[in-house]
Residue, then its C-alpha position, 0 to 999 in steps of 0.5 A: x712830695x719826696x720828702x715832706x714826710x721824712x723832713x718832718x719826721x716819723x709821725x706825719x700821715x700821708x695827707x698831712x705829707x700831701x697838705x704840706x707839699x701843696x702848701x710849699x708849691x704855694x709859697x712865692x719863697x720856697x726853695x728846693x729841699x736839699x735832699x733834692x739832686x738832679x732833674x727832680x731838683x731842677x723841676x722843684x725850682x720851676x717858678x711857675x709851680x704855684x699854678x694850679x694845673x701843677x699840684x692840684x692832681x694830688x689828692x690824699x685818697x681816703x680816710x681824713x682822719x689822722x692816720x698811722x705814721x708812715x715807716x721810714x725805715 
């Protein structure tokens, strides 16, 4: 959930941020984003990530509507 929205760029929205990350920890063929070092890559790499008592705590909170881009200045 570190770099979903600037890997895809200025105009993605925090849900859609969050829909992605869910989405990637559901692929069986993911694979750690480069940007990632360290512990936090470690933990990106878990094979177990799919589980749902690993992602399903992160809910977008809010208005569903698209939203305003995230600054990622």
């Amino acid at each position: 959930m570190t770099d979903g929205p600037r890997e895809r760029g200025a105009e993605a929205v925090r849900a859609d941020g969050n829909r992605a990350t869910q989405l990637w920890m559901l692929d069986p063929h993911r694979e750690p984003p480069p940007t990632l070092t360290g512990p936090l890559r470690a933990e990106a790499a878990r094979p177990d990530l799919h589980q749902l008592c690993h992602w399903a705590a992160f809910t977008h909170q809010g208005n569903p509507a698209p939203g305003r881009p995230i600054s990622l200045a």
